[in-house]
TORKOL-4160 file (C-alpha; in steps of 0.2 Angstrom, whole numbers, padded with zeros to 4 digits, m for minus):
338
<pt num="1" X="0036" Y="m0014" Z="0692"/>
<pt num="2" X="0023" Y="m0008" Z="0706"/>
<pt num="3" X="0018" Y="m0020" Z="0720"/>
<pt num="4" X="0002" Y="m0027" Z="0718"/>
<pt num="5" X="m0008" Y="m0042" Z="0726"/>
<pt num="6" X="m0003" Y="m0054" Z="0715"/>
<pt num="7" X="0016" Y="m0053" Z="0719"/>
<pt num="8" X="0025" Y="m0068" Z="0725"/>
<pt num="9" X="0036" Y="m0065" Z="0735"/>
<pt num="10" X="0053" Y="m0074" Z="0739"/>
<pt num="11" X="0066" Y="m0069" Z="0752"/>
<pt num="12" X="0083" Y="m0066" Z="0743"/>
<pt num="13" X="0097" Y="m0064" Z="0756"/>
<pt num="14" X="0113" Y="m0057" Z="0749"/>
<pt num="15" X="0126" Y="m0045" Z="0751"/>
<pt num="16" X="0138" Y="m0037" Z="0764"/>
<pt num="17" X="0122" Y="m0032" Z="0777"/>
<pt num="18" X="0116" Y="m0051" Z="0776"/>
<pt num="19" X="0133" Y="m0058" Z="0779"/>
<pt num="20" X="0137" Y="m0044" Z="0793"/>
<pt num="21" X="0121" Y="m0052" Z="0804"/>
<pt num="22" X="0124" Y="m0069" Z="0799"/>
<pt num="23" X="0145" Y="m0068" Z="0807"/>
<pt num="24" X="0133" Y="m0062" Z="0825"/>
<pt num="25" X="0125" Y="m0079" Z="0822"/>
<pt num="26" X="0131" Y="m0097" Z="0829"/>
<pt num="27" X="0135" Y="m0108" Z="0815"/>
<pt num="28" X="0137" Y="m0096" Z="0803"/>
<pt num="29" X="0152" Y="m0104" Z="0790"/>
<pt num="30" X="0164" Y="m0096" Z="0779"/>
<pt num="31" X="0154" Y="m0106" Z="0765"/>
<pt num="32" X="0140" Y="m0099" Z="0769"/>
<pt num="33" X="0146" Y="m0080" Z="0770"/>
<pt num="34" X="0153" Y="m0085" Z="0749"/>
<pt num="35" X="0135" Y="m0092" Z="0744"/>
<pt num="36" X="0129" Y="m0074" Z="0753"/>
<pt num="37" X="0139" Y="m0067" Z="0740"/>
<pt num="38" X="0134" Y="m0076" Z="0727"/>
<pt num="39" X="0116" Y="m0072" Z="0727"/>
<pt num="40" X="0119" Y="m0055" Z="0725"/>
<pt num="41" X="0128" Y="m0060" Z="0707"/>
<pt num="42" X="0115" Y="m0057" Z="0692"/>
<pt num="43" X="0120" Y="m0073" Z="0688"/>
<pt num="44" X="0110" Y="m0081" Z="0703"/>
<pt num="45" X="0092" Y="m0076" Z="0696"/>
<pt num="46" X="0093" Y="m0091" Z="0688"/>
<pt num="47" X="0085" Y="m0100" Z="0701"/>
<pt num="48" X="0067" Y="m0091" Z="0700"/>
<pt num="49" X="0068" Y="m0092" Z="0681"/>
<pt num="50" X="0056" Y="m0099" Z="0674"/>
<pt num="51" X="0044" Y="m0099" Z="0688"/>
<pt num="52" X="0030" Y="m0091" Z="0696"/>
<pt num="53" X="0041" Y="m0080" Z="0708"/>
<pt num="54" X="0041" Y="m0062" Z="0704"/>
<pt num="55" X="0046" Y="m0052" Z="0719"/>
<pt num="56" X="0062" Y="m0054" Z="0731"/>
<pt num="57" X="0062" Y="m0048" Z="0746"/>
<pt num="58" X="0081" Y="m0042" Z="0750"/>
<pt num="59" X="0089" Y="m0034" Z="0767"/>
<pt num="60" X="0088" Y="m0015" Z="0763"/>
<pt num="61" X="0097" Y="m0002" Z="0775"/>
<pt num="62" X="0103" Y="0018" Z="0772"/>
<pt num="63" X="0120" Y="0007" Z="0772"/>
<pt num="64" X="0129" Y="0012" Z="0755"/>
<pt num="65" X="0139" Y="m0003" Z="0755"/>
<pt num="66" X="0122" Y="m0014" Z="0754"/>
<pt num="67" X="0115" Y="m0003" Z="0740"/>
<pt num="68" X="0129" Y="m0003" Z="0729"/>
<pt num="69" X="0133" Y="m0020" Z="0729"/>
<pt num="70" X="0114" Y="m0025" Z="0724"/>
<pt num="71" X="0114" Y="m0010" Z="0711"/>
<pt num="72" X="0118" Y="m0025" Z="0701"/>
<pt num="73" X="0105" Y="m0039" Z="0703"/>
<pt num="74" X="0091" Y="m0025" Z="0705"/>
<pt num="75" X="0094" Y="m0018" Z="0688"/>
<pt num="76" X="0094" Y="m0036" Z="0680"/>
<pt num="77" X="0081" Y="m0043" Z="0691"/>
<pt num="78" X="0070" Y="m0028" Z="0683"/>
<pt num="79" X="0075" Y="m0028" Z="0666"/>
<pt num="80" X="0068" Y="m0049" Z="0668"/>
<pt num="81" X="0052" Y="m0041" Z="0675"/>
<pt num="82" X="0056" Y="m0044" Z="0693"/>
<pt num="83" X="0052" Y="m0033" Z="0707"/>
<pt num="84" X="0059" Y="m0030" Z="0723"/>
<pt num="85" X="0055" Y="m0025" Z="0741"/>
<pt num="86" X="0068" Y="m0020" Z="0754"/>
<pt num="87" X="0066" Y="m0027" Z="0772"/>
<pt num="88" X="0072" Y="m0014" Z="0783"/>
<pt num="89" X="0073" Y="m0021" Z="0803"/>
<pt num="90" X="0084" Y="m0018" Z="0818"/>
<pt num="91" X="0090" Y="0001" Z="0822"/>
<pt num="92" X="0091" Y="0006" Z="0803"/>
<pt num="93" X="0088" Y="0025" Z="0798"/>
<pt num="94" X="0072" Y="0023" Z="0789"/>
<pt num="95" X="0066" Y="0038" Z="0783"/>
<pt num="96" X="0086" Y="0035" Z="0773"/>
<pt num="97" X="0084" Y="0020" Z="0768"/>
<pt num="98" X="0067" Y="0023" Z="0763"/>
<pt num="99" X="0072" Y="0037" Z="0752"/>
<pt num="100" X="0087" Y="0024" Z="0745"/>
<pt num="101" X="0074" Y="0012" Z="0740"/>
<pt num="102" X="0065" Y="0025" Z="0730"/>
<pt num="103" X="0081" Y="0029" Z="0720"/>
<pt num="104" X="0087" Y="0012" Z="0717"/>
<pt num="105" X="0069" Y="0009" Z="0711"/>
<pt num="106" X="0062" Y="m0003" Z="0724"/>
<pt num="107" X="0044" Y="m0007" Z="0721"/>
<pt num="108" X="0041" Y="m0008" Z="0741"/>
<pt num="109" X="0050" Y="m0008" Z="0758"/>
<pt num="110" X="0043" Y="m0018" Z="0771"/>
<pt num="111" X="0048" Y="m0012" Z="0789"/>
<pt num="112" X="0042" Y="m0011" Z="0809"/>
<pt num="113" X="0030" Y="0002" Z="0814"/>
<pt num="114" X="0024" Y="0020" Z="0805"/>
<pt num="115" X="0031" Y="0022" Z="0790"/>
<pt num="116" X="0039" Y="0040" Z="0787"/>
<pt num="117" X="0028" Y="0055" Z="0780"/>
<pt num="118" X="0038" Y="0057" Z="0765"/>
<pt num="119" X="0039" Y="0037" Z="0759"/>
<pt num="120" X="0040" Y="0040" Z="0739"/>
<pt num="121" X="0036" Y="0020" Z="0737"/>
<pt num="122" X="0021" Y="0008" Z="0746"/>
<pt num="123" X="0028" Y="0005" Z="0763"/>
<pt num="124" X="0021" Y="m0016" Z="0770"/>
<pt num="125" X="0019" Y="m0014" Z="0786"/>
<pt num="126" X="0030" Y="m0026" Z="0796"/>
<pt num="127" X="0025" Y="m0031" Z="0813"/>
<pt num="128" X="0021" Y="m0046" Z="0825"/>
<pt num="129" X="0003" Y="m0053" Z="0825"/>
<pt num="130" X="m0001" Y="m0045" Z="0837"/>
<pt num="131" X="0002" Y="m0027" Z="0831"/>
<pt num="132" X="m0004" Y="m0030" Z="0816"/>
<pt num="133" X="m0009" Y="m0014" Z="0805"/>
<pt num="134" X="m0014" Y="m0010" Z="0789"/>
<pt num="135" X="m0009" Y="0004" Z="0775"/>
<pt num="136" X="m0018" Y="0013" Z="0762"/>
<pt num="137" X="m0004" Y="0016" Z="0752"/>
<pt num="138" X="0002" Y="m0005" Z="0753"/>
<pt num="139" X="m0007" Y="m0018" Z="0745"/>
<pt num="140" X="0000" Y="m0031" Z="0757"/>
<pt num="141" X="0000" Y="m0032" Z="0775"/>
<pt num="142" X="0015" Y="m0044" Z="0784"/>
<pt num="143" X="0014" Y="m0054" Z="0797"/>
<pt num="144" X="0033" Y="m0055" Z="0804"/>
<pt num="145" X="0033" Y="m0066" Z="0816"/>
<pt num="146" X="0027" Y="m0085" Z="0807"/>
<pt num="147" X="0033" Y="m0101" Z="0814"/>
<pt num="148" X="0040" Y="m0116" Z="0802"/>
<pt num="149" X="0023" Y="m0125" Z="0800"/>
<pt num="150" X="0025" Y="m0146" Z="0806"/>
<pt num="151" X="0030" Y="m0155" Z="0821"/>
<pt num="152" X="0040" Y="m0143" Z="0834"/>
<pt num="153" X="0058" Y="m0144" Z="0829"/>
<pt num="154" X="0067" Y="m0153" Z="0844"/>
<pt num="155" X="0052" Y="m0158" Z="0853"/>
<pt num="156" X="0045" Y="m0177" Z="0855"/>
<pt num="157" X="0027" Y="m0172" Z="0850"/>
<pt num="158" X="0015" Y="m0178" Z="0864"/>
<pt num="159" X="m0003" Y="m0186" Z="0862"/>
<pt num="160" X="m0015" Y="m0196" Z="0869"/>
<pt num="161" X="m0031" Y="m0206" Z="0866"/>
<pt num="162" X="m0043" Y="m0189" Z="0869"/>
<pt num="163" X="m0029" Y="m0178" Z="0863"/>
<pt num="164" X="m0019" Y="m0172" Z="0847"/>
<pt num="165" X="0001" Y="m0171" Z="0845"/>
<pt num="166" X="0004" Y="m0154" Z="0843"/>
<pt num="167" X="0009" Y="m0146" Z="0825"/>
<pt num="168" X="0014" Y="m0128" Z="0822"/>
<pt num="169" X="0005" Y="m0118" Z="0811"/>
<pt num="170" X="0000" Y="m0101" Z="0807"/>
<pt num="171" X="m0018" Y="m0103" Z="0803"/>
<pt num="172" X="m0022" Y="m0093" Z="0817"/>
<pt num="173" X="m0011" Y="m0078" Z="0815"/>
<pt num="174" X="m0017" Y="m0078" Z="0796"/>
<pt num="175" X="m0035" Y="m0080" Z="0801"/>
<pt num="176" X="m0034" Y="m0064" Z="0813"/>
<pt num="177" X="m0021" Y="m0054" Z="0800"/>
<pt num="178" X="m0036" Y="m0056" Z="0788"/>
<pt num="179" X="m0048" Y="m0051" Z="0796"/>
<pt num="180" X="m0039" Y="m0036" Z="0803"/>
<pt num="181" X="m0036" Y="m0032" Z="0784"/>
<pt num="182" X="m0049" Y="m0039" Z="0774"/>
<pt num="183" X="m0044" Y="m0030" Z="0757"/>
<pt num="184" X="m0027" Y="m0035" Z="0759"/>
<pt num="185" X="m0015" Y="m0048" Z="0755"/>
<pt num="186" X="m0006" Y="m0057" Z="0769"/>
<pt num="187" X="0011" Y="m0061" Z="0768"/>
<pt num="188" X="0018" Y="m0071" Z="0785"/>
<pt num="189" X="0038" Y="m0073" Z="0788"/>
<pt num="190" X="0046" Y="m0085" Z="0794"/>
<pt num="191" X="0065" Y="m0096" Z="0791"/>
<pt num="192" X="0067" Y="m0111" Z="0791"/>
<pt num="193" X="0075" Y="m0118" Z="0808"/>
<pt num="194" X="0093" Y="m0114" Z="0808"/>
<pt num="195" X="0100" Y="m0131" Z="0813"/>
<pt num="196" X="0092" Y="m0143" Z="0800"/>
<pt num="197" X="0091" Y="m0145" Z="0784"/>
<pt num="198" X="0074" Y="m0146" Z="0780"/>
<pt num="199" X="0067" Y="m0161" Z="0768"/>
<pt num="200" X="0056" Y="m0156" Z="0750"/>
<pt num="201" X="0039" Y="m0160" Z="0760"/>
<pt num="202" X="0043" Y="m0146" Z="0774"/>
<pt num="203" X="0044" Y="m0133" Z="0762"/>
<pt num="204" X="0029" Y="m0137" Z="0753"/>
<pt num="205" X="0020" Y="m0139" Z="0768"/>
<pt num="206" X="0025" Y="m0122" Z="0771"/>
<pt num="207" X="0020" Y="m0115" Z="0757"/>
<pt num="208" X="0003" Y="m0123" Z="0758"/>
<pt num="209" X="0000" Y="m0118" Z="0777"/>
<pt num="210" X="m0002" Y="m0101" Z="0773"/>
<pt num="211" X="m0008" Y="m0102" Z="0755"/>
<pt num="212" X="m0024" Y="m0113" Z="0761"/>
<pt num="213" X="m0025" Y="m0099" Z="0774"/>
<pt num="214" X="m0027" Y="m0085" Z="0762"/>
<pt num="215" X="m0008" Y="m0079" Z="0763"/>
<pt num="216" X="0008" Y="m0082" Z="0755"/>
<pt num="217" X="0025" Y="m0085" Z="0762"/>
<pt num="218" X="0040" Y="m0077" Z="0755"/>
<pt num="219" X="0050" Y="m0092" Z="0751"/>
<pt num="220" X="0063" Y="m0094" Z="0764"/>
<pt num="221" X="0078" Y="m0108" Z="0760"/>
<pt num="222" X="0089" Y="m0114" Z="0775"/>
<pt num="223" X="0108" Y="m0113" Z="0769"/>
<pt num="224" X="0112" Y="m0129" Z="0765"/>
<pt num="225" X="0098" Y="m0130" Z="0751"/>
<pt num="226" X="0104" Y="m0112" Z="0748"/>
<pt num="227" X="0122" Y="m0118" Z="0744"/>
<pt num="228" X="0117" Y="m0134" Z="0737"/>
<pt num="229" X="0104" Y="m0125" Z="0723"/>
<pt num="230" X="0119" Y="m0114" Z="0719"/>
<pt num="231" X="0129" Y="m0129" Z="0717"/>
<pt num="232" X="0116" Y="m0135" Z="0705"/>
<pt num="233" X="0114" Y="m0152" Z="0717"/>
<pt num="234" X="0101" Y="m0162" Z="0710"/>
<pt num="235" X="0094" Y="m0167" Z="0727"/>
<pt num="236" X="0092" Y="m0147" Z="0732"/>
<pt num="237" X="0086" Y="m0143" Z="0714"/>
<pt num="238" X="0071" Y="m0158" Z="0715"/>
<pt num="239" X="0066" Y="m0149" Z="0731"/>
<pt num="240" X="0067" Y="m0132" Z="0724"/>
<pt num="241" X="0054" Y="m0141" Z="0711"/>
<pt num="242" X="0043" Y="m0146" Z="0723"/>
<pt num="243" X="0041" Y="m0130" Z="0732"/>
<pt num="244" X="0039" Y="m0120" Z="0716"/>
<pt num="245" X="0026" Y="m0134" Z="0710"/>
<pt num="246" X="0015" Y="m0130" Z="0724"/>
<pt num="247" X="0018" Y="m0110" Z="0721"/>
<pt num="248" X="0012" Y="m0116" Z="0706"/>
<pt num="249" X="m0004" Y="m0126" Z="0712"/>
<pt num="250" X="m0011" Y="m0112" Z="0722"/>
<pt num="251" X="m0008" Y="m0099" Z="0710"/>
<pt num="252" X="m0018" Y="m0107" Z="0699"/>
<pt num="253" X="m0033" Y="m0109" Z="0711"/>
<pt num="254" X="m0032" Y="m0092" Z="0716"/>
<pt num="255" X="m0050" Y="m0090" Z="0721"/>
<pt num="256" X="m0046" Y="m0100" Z="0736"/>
<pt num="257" X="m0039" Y="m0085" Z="0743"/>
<pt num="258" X="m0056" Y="m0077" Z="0741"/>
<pt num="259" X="m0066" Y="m0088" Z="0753"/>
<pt num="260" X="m0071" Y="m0084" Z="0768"/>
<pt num="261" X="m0074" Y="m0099" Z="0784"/>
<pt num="262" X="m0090" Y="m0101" Z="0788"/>
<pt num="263" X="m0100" Y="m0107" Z="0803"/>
<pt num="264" X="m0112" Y="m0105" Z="0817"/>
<pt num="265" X="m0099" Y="m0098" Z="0831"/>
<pt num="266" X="m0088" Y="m0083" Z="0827"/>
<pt num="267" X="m0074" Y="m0076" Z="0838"/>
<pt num="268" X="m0075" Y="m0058" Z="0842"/>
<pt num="269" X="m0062" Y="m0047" Z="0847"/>
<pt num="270" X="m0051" Y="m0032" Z="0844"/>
<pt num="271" X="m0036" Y="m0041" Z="0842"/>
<pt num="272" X="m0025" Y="m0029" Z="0851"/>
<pt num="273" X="m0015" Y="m0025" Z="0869"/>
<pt num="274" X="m0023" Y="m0037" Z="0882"/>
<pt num="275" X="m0037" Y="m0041" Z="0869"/>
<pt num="276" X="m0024" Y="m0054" Z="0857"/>
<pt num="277" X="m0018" Y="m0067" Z="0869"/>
<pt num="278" X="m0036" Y="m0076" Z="0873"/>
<pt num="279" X="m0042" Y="m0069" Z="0854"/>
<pt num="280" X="m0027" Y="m0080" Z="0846"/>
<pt num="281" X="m0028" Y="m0095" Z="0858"/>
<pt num="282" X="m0048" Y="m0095" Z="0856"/>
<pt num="283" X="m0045" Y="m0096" Z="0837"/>
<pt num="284" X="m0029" Y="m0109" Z="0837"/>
<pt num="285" X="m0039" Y="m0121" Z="0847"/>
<pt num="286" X="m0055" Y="m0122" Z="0839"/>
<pt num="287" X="m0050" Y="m0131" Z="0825"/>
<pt num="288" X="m0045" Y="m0146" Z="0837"/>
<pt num="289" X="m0062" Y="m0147" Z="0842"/>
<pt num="290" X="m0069" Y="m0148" Z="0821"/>
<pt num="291" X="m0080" Y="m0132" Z="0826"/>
<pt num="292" X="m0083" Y="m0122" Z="0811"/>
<pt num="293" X="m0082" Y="m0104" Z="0814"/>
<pt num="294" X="m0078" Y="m0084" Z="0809"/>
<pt num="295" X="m0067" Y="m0072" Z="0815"/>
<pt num="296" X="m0073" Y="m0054" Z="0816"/>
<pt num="297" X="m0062" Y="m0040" Z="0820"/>
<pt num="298" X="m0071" Y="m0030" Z="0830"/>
<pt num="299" X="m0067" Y="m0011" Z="0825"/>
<pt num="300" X="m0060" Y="0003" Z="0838"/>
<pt num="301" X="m0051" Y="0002" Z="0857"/>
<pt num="302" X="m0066" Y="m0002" Z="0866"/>
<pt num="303" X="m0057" Y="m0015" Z="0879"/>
<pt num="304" X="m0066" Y="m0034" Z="0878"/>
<pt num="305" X="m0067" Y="m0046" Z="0891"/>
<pt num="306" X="m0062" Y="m0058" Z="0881"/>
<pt num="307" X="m0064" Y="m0065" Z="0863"/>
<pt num="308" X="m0084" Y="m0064" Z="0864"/>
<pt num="309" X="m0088" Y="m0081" Z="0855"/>
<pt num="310" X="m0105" Y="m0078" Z="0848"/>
<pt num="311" X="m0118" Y="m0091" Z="0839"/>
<pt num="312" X="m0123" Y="m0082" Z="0823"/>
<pt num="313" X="m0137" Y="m0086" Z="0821"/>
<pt num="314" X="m0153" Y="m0080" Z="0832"/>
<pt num="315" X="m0159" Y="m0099" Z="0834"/>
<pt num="316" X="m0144" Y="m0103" Z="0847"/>
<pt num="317" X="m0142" Y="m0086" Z="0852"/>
<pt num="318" X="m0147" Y="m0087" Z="0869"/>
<pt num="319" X="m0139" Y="m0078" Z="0883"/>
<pt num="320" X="m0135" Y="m0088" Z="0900"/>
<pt num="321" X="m0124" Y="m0079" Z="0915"/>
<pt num="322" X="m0109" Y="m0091" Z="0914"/>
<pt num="323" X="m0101" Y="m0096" Z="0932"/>
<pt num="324" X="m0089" Y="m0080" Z="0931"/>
<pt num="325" X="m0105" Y="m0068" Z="0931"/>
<pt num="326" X="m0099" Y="m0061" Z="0917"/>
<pt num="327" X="m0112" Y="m0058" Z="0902"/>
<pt num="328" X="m0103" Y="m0070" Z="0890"/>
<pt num="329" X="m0109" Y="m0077" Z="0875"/>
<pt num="330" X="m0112" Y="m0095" Z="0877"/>
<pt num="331" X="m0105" Y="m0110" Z="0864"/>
<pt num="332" X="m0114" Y="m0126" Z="0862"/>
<pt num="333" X="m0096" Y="m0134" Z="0856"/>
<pt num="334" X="m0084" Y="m0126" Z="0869"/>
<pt num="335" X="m0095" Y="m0117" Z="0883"/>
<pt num="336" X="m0093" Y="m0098" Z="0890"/>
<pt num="337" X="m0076" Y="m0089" Z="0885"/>
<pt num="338" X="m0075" Y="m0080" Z="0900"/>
């Protein structure tokens, strides 16, 4: 099957490349390295049976010991209709592993940076937010760097009577990624934290941060609710249910990937180098203020000031000289951005 938009995606660790990274990581268990295993068993396909998930998202390499030992679940995965995208990171020889993923019949691989000349399959660009790029031969543009939507993990959240605790989210990174590629779909990454085990709302929260945002998140489950799903634990599989309900619930409301915010004010930026930073942090905090707005992704390397907050419309377009002497565009909501 060929990447397309409407893939949904689901990341599948598995196999020897998986457990030779998670052995570098604190905490990682023996048990951990046999459910590792496990997933790359045909048998394991099981858990996305029956449910709106139709791409998984393995660790791809030109490693031959990888390859081999997911020859199997790639073939039955696509005789079920599945398709597949290798993730290639770290130091990996791309234009090899590229190549492997063509013979093993990958639909995509998603890596870091330019893909190479000869790619024989759609390359997903694979970068930070702030290096966000798109590809005319990818339906689908990553976003690598996500956070775990909710509360900070570890952090006593803090408020006051004139201000809001603070919750992650990638609203902001989805709302710039979306503008930077209009005719693609977003997909954003991120794991679950390492050191909990998160509850059934977490991970439909997750799933609805970036679905509300126009995105999707390529379901990421922390070990234990890996091991516990594979142990066929009633509490693990009622939170699998959950999360695939809400797949579910946005799937079947897909047109609210197709709208657009609306609103007087519209951030204005290149998104790029120096330009990201205030861009990001002009378009995370606005919401806090219950300020309608756009985002425009301002085309070419023409270096900004700042994300240039315009009203647009000509009513309140009204140039002031700000105190910084800079020609900014004023905001009746949140003043200059200088």
């Amino acid at each position: 099957m060929a990447l397309s938009a409407e893939s949904i995606p689901m990341r599948w660790p598995a196999g020897p490349l998986d457990i030779a990274r998670g052995e570098k990581t604190k905490g990682f268990t023996a048990d951990t390295a046999a459910v590792l295993r496990s997933w790359q068993d045909p048998a394991s396909l099981a858990v996305v049976q029956g449910t709106p998930v139709n791409c998984l998202v393995v660790s791809w390499a030109a490693d031959a010991g990888q390859q081999e030992a997911l020859k199997p679940l790639i073939e039955k995965g696509k005789q079920a209709g599945l398709e597949f995208v290798g993730l290639i990171e770290g130091e990996a020889n791309k234009p090899a592993a590229v190549a492997a993923a063509q013979s093993a019949g990958l639909a995509a691989v998603a890596m870091e940076g330019d893909a190479p000349a000869s790619a024989g399959v759609p390359v997903i660009p694979w970068n930070k937010a702030a290096q966000v790029r798109s590809s005319a031969k990818s339906p689908v543009v990553g976003v690598s760097d996500g956070v775990f939507p909710g509360l900070p993990q570890g952090a006593t959240p803090q408020g006051g009577p004139t201000n809001l605790p603070w919750v992650d989210s990638n609203g902001a990174i989805l709302l710039i990624a979306r503008a930077l590629a209009p005719d693609k779909t977003v997909w954003v990454g991120f794991d679950p934290p390492p050191a909990a085990t998160q509850a059934a709302e977490a991970y439909v929260l997750a799933v609805a941060d970036s679905a509300s945002h126009g995105a999707r998140w390529p379901i990421s489950l922390d070990d234990s609710l890996r091991a516990d799903l594979t142990a066929k634990k009633q509490p693990a599989v009622d939170t699998w249910k959950k999360t695939i309900d809400t797949v579910a619930f946005f799937e079947q409301h897909k047109e609210l990937r197709t709208y657009q915010p609306h609103g007087l004010l519209a951030v204005v930026s290149n998104f790029s180098g120096a330009d990201f930073e205030p861009g990001q942090e002009a378009v995370n905090l606005l919401p806090r203020l219950r300020q309608p707005f756009q985002v425009i992704a301002r085309r070419g390397q023409r270096r900004l000031h700042s994300p240039v907050c315009r009203p647009s419309t000509t009513s309140i377009r009204k140039r002031r000289t700000p105190p910084c002497g800079r020609n900014c565009w004023p905001s009746r909501a949140v003043g200059a951005f200088c």
